[in-house]
Biopython code that builds the backbone (N, CA, C, O; Angstrom):
import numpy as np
from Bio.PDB.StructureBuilder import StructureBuilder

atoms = [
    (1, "UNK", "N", (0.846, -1.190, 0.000)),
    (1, "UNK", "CA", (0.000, 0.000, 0.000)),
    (1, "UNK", "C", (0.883, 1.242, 0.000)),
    (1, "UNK", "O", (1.567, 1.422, 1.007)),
    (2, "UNK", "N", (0.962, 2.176, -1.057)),
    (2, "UNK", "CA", (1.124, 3.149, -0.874)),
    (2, "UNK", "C", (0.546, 4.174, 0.165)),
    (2, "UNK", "O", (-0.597, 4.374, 0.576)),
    (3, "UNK", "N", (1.728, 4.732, 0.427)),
    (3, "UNK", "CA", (1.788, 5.893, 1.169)),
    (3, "UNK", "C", (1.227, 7.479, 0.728)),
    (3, "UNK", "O", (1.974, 8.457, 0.700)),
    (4, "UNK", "N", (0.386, 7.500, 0.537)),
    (4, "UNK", "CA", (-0.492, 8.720, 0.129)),
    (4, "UNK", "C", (-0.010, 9.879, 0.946)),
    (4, "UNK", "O", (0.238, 9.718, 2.141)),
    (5, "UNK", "N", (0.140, 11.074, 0.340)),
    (5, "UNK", "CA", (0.133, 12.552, 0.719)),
    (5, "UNK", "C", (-1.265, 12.813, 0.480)),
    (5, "UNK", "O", (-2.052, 12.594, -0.441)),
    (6, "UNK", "N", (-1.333, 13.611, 2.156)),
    (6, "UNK", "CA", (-3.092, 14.340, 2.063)),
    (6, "UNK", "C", (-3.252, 15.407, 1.302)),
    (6, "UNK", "O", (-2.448, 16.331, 1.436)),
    (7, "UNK", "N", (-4.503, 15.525, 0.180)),
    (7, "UNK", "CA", (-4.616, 16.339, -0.220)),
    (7, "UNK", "C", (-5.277, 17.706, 0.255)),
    (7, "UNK", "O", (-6.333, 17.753, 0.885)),
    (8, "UNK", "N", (-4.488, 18.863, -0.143)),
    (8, "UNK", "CA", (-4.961, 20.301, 0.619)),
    (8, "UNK", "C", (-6.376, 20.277, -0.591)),
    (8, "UNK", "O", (-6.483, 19.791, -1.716)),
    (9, "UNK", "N", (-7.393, 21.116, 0.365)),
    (9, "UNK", "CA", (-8.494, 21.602, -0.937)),
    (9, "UNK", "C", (-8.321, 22.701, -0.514)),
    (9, "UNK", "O", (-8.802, 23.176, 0.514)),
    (10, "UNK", "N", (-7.405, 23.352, -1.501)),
    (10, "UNK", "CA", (-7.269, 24.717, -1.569)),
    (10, "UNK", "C", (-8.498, 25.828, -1.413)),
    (10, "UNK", "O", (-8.481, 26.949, -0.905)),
    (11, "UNK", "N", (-9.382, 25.212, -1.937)),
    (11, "UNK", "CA", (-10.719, 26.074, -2.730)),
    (11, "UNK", "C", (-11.350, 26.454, -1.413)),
    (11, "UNK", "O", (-11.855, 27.560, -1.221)),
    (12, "UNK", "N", (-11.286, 25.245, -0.284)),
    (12, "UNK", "CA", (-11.694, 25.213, 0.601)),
    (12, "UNK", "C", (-11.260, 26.833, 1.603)),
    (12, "UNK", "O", (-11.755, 27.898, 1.971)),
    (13, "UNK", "N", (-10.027, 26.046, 1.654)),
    (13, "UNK", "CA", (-8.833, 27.371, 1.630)),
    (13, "UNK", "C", (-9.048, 28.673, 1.509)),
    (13, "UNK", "O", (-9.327, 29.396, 2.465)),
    (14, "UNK", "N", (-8.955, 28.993, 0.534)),
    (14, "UNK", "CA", (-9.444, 30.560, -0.062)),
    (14, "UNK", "C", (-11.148, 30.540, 0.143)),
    (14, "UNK", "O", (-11.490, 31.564, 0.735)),
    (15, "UNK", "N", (-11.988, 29.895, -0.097)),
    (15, "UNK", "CA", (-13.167, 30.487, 0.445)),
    (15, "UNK", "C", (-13.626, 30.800, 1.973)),
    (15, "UNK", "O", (-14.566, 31.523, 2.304)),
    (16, "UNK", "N", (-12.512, 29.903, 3.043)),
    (16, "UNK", "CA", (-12.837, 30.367, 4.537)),
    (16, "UNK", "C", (-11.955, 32.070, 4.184)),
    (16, "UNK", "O", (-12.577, 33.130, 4.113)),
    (17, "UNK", "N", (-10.738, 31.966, 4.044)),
    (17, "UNK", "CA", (-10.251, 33.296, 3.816)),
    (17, "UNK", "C", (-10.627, 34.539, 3.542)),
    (17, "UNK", "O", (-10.402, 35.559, 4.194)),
    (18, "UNK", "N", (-11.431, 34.359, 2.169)),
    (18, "UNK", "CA", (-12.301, 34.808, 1.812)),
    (18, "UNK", "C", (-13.799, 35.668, 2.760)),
    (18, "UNK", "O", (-13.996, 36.882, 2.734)),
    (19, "UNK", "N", (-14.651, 34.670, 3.503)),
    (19, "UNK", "CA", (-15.258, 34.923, 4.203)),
    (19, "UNK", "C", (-14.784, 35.650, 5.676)),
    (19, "UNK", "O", (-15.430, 36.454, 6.348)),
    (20, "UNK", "N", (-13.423, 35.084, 5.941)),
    (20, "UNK", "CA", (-12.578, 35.945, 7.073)),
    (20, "UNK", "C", (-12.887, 37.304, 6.519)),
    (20, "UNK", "O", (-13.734, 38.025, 7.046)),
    (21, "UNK", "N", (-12.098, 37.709, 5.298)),
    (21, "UNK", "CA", (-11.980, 38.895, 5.258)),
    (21, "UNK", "C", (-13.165, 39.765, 5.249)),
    (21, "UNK", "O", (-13.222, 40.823, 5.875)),
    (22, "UNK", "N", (-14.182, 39.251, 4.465)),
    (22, "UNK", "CA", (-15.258, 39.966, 4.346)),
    (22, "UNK", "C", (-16.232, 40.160, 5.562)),
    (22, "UNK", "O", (-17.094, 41.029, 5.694)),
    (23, "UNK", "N", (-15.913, 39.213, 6.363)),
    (23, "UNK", "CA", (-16.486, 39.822, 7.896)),
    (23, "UNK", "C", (-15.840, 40.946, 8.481)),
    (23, "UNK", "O", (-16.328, 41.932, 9.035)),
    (24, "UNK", "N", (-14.733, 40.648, 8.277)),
    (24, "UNK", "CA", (-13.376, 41.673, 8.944)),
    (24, "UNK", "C", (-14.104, 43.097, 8.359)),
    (24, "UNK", "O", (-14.450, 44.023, 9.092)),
    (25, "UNK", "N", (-14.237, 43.072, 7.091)),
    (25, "UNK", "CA", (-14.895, 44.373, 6.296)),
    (25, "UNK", "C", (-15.776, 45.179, 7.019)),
    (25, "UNK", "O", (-15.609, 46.185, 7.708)),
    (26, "UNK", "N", (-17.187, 44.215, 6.570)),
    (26, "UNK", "CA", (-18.150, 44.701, 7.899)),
    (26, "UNK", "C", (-17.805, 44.826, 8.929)),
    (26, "UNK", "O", (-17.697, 46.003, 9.273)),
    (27, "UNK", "N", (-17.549, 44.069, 9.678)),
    (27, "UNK", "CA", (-16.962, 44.552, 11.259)),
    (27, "UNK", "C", (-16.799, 46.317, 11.151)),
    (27, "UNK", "O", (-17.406, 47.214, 11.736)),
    (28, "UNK", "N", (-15.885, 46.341, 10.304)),
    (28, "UNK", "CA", (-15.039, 47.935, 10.082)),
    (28, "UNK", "C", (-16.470, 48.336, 9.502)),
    (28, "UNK", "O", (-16.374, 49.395, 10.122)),
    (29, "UNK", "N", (-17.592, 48.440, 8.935)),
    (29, "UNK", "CA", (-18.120, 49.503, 8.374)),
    (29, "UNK", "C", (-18.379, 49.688, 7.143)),
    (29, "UNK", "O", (-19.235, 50.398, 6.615)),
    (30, "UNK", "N", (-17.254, 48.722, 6.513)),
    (30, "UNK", "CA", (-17.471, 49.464, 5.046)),
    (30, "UNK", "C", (-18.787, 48.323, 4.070)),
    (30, "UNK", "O", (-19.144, 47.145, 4.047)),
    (31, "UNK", "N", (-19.134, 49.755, 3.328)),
    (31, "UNK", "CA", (-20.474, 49.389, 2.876)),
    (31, "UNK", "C", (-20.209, 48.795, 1.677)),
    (31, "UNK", "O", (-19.116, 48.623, 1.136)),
    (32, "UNK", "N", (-21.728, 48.381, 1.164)),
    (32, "UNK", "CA", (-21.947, 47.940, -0.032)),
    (32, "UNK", "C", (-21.359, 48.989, -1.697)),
    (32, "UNK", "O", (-21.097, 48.576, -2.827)),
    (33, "UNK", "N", (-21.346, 50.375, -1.129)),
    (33, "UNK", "CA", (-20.819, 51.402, -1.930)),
    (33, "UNK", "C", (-19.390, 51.431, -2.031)),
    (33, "UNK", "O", (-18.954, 52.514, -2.423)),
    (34, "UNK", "N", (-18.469, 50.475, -1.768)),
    (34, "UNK", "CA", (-17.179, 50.557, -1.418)),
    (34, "UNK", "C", (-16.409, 51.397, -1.217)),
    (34, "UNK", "O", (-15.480, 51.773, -1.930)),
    (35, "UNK", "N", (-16.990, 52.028, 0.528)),
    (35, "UNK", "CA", (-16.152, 52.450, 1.367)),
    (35, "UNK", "C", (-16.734, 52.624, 2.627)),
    (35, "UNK", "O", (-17.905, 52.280, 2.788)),
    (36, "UNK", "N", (-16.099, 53.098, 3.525)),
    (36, "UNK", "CA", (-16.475, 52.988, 5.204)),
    (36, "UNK", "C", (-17.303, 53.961, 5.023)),
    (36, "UNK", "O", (-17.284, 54.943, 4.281)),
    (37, "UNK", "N", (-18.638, 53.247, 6.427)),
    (37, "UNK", "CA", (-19.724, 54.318, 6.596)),
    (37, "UNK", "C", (-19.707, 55.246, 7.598)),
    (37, "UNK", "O", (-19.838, 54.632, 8.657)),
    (38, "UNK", "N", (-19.633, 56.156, 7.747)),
    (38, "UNK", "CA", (-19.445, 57.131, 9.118)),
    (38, "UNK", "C", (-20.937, 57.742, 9.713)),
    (38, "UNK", "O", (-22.017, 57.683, 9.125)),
    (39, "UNK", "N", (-20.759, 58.137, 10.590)),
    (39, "UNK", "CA", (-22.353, 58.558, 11.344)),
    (39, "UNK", "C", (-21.843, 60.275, 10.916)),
    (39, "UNK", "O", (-21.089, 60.868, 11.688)),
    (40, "UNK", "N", (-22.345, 60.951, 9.626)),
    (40, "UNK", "CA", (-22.641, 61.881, 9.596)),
    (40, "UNK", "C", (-22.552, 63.139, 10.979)),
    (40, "UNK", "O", (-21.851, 64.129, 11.190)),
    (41, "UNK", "N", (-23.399, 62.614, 11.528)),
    (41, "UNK", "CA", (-23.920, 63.637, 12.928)),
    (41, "UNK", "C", (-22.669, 63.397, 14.014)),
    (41, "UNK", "O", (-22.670, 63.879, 15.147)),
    (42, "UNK", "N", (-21.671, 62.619, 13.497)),
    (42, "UNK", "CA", (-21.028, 62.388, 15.007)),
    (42, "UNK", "C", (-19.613, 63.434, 14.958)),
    (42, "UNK", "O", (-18.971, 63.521, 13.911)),
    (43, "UNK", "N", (-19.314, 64.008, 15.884)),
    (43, "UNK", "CA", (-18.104, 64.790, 15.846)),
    (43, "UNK", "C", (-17.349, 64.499, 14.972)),
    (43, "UNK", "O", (-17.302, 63.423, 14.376)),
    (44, "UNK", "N", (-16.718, 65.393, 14.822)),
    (44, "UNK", "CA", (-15.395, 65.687, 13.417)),
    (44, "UNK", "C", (-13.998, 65.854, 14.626)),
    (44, "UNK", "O", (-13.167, 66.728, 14.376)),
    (45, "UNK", "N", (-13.864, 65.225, 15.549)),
    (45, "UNK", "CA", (-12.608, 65.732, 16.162)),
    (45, "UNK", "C", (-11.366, 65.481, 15.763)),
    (45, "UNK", "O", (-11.166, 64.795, 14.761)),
    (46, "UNK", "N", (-10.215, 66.082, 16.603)),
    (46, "UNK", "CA", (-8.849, 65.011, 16.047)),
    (46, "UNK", "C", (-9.077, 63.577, 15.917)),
    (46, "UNK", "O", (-9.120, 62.916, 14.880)),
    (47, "UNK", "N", (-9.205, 63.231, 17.015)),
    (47, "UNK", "CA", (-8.964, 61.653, 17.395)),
    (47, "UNK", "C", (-10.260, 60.448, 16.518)),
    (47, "UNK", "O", (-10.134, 59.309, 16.068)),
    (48, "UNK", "N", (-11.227, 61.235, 16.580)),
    (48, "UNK", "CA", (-12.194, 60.208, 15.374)),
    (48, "UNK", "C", (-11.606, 60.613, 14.419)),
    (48, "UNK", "O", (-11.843, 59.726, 13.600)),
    (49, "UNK", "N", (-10.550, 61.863, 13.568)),
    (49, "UNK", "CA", (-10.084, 61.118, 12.027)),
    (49, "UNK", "C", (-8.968, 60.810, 12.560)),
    (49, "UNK", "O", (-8.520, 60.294, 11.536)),
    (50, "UNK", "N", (-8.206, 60.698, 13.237)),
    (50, "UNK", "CA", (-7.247, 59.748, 12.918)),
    (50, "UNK", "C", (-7.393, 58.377, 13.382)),
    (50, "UNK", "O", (-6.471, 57.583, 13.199)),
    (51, "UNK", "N", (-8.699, 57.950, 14.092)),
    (51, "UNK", "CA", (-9.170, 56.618, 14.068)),
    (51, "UNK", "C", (-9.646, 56.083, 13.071)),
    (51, "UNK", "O", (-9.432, 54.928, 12.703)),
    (52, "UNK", "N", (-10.531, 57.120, 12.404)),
    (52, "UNK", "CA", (-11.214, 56.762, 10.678)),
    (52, "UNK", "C", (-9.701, 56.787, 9.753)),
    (52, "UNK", "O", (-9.651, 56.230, 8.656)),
    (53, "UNK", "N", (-8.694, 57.388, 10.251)),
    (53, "UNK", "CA", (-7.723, 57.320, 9.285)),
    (53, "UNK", "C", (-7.187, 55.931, 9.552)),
    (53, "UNK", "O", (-6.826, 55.455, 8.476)),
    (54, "UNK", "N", (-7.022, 55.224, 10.392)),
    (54, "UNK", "CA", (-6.336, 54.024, 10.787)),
    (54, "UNK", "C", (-7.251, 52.929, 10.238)),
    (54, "UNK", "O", (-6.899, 51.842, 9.778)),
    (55, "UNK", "N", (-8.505, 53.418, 10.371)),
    (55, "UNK", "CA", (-9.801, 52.630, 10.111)),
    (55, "UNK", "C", (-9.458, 51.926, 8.217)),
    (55, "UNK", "O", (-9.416, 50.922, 7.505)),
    (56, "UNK", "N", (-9.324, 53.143, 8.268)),
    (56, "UNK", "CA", (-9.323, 52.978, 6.592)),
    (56, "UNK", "C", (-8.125, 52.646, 5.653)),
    (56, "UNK", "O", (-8.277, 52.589, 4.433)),
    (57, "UNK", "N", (-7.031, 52.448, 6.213)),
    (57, "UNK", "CA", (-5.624, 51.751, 5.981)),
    (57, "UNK", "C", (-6.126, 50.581, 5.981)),
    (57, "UNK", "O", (-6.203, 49.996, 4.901)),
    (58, "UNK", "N", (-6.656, 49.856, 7.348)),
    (58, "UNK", "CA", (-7.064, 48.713, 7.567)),
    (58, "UNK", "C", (-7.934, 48.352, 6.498)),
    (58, "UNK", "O", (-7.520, 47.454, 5.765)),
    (59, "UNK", "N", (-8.935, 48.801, 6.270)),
    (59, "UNK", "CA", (-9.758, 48.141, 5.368)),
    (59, "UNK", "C", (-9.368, 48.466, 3.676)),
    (59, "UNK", "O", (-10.013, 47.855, 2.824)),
    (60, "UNK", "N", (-8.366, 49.383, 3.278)),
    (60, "UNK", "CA", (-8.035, 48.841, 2.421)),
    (60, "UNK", "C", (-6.629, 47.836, 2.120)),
    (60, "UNK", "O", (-6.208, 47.569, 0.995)),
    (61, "UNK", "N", (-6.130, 47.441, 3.210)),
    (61, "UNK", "CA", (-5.441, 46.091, 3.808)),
    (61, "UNK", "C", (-6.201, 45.106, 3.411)),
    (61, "UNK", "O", (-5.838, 44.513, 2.395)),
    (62, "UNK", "N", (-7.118, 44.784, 3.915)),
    (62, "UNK", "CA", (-8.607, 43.640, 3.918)),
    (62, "UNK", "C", (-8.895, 44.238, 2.408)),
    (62, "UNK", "O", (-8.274, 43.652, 1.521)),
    (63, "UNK", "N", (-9.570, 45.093, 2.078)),
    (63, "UNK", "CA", (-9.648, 44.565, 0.312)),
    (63, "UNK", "C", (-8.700, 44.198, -0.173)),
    (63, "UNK", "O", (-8.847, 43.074, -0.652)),
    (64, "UNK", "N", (-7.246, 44.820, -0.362)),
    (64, "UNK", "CA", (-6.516, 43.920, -1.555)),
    (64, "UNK", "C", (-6.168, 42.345, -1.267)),
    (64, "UNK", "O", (-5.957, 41.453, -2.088)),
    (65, "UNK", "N", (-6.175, 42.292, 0.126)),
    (65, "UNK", "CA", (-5.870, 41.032, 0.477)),
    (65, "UNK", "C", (-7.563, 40.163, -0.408)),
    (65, "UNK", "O", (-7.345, 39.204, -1.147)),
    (66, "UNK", "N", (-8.785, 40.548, -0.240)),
    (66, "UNK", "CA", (-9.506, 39.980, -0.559)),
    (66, "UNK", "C", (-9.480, 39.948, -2.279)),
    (66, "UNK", "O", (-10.032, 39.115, -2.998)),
    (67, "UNK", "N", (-8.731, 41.023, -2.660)),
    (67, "UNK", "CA", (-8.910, 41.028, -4.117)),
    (67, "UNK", "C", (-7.674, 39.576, -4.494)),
    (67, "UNK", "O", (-7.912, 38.901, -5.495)),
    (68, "UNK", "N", (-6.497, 39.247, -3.669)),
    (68, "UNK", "CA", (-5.822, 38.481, -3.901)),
    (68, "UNK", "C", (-6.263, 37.380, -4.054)),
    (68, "UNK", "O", (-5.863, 36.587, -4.906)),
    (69, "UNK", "N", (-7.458, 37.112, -2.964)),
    (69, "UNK", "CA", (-7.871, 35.872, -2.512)),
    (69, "UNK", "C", (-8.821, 35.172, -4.010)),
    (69, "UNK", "O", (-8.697, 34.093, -4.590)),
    (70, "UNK", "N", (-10.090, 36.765, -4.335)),
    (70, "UNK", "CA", (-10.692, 36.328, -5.508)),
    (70, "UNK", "C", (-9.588, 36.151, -6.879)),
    (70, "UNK", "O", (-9.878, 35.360, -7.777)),
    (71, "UNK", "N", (-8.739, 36.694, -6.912)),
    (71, "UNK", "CA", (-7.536, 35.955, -7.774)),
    (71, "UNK", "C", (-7.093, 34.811, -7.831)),
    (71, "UNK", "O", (-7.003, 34.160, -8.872)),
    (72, "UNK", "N", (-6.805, 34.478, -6.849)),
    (72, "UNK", "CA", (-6.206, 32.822, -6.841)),
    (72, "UNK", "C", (-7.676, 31.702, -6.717)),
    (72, "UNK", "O", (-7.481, 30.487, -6.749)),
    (73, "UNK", "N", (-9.084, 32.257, -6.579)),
    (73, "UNK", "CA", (-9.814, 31.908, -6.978)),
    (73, "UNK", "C", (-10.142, 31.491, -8.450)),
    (73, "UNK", "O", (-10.692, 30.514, -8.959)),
    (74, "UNK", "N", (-9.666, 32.453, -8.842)),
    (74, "UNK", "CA", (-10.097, 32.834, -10.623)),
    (74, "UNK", "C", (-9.012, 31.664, -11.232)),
    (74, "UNK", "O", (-9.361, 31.124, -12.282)),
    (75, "UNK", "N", (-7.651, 31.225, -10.595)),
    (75, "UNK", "CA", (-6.991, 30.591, -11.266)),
    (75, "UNK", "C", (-7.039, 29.215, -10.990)),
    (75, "UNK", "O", (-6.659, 28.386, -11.818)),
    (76, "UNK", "N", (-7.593, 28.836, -9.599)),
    (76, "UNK", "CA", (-8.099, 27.707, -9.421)),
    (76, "UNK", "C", (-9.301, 27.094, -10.458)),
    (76, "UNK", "O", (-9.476, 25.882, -10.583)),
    (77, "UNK", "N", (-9.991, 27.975, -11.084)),
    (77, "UNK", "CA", (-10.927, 27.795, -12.041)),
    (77, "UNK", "C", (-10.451, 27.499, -13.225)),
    (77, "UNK", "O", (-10.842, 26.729, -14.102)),
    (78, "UNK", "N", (-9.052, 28.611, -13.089)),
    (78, "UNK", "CA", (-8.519, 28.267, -15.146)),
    (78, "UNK", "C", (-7.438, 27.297, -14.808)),
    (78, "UNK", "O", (-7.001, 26.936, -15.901)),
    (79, "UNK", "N", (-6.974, 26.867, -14.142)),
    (79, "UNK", "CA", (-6.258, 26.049, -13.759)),
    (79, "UNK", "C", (-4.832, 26.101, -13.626)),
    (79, "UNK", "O", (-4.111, 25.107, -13.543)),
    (80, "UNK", "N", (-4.337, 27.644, -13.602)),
    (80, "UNK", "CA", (-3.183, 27.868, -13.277)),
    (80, "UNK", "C", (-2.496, 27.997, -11.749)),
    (80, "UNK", "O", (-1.305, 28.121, -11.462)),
    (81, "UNK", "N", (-3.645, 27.926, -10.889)),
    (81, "UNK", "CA", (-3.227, 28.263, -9.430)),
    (81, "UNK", "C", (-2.156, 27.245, -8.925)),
    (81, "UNK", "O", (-1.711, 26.240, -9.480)),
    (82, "UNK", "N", (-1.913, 27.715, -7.890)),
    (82, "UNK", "CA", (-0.195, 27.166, -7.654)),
    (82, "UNK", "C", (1.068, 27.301, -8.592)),
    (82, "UNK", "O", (1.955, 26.484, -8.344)),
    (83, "UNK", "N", (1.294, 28.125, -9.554)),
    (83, "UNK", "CA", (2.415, 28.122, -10.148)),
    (83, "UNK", "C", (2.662, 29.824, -10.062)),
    (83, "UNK", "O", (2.020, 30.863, -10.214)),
    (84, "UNK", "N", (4.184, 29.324, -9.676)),
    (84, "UNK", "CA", (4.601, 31.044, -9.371)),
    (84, "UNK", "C", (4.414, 31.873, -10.943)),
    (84, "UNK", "O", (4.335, 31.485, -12.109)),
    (85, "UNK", "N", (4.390, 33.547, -10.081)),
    (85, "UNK", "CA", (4.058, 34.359, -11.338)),
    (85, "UNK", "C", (4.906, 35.059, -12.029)),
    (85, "UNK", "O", (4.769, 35.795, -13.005)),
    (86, "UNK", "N", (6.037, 34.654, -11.237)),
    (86, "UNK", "CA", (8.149, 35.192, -11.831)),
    (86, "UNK", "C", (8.867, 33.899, -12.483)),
    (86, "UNK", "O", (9.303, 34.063, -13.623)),
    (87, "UNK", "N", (9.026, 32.717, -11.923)),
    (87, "UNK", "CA", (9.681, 31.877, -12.606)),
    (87, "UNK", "C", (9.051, 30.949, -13.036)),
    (87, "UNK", "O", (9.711, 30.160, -13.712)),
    (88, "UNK", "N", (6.998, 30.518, -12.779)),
    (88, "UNK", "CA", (6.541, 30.302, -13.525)),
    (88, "UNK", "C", (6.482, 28.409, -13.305)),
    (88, "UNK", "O", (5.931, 27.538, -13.978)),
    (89, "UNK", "N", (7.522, 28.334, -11.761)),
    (89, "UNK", "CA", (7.492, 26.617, -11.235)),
    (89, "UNK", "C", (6.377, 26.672, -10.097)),
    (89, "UNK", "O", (5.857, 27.628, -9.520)),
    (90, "UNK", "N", (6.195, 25.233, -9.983)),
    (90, "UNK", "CA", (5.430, 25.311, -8.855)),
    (90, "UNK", "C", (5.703, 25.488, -7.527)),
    (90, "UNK", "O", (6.769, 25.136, -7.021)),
    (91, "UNK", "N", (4.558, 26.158, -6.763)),
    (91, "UNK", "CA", (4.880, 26.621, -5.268)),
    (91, "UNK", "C", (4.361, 25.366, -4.681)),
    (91, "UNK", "O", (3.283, 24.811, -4.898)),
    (92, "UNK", "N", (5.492, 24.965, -3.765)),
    (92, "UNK", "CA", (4.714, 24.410, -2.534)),
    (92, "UNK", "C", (3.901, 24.511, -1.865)),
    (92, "UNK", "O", (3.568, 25.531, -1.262)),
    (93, "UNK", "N", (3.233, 23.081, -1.825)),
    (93, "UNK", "CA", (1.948, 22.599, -1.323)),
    (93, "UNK", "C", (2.443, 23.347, 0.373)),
    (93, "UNK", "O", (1.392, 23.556, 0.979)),
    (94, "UNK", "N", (3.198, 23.609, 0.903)),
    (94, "UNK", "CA", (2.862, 24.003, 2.367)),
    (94, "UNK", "C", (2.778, 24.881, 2.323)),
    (94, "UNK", "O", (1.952, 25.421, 3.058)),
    (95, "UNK", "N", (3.928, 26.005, 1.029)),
    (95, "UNK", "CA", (3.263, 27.586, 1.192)),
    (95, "UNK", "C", (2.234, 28.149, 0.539)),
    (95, "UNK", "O", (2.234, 29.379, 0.485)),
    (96, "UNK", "N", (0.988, 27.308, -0.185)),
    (96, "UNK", "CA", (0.360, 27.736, -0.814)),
    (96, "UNK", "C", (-0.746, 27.253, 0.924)),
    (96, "UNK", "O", (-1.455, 28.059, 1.526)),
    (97, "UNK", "N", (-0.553, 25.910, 1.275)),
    (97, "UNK", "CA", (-1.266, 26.252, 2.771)),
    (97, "UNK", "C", (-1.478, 26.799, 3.839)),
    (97, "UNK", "O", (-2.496, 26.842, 4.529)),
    (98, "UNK", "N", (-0.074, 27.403, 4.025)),
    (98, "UNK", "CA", (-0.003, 28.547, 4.939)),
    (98, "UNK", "C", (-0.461, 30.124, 4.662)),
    (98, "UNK", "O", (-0.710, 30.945, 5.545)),
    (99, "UNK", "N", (-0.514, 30.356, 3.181)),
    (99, "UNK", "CA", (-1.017, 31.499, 2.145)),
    (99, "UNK", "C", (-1.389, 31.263, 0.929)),
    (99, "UNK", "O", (-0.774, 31.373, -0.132)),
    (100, "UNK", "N", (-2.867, 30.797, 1.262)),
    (100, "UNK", "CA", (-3.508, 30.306, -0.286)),
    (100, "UNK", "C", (-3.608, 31.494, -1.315)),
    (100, "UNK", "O", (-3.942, 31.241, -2.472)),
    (101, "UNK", "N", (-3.368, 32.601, -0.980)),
    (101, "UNK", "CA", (-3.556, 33.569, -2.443)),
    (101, "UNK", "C", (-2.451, 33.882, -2.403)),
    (101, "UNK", "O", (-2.346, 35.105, -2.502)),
    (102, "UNK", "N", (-0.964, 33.068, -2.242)),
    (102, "UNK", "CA", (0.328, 33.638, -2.582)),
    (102, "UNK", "C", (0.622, 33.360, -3.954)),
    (102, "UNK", "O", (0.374, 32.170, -4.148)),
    (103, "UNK", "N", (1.063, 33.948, -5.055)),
    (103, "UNK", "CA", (1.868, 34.555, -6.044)),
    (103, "UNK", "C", (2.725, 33.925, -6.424)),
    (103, "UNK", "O", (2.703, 33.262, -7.461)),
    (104, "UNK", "N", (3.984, 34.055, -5.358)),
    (104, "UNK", "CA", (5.496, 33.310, -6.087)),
    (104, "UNK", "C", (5.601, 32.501, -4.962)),
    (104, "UNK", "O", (4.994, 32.463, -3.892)),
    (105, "UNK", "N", (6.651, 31.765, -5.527)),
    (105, "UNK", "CA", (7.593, 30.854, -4.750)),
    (105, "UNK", "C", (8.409, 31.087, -4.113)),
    (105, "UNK", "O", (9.189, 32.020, -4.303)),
    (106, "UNK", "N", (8.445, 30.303, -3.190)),
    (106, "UNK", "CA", (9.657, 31.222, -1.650)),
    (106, "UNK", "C", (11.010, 31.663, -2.446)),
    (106, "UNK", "O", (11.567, 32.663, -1.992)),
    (107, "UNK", "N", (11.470, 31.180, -3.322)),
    (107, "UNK", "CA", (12.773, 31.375, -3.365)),
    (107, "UNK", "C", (12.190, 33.281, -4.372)),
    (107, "UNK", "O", (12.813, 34.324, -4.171)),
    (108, "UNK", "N", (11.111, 33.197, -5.212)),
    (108, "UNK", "CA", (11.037, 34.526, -5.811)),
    (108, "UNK", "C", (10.783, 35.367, -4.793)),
    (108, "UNK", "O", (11.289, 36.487, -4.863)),
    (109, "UNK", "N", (10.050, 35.063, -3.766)),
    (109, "UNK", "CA", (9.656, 35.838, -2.868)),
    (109, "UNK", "C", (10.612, 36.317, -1.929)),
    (109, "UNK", "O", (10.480, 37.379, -1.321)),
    (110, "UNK", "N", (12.048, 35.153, -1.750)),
    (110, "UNK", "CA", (12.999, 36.330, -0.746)),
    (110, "UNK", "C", (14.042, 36.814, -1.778)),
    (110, "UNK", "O", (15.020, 37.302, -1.213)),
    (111, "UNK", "N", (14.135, 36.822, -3.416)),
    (111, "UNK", "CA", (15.009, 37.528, -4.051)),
    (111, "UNK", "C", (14.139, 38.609, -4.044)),
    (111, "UNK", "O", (14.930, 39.516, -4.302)),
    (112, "UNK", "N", (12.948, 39.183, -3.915)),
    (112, "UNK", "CA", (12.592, 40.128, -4.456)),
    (112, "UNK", "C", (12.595, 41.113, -3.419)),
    (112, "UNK", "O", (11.963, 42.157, -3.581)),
    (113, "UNK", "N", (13.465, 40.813, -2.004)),
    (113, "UNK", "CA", (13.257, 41.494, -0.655)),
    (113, "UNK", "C", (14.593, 41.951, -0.634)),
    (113, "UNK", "O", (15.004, 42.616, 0.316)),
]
sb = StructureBuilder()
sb.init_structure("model")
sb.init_model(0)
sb.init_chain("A")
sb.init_seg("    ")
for serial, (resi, resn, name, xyz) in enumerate(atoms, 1):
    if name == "N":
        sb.init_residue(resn, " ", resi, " ")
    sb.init_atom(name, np.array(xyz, "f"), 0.0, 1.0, " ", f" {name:<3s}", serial, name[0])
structure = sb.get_structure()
């Protein structure tokens, strides 16, 4: 009997991710109009914008990360996912599990640092 390697379901993967982030979103506020909702009527002081300013770093943190995620979605579909996007080999099955919408391969990823 062979010795089988477990298979990751990636898809699985990126759609909890996926749903992470987009709670994370709401949590923060931001609407269906894509961007954070503020209470009109509520003070304009220092400290609420530079909380709405922190606010809003964060959540556009959480979109691109989510735009990554629907990416490596899109290629799981065409069937390119898992292959780096610089040298074009495949990424490992552990770093594509530890970061299912990663890009390159460790070795592109620490030349490019």
């Amino acid at each position: 009997m062979a010795n089988e390697a477990p298979t990751i379901d990636y898809r699985a993967l990126l759609l909890e991710e996926r749903d992470s982030l987009e709670r994370q979103l709401a949590e923060l506020g931001y609407g269906e109009v894509g961007r954070l909702a503020y209470d009109s009527n509520f003070a304009d002081t220092s400290q609420v914008t530079a909380e709405r300013g922190e606010t809003e770093v964060l959540a556009r943190e959480l979109r691109e990360a989510l735009e990554d995620v629907q990416r490596a979605l899109h290629k799981l579909d065409e069937g390119t996912y898992g292959t780096c996007e610089r040298c074009h080999q495949p990424i490992s099955p552990a770093r594509l599990e530890a970061m299912p919408a990663v890009t390159t391969c460790i070795a592109c990823a620490s030349a490019s640092h």
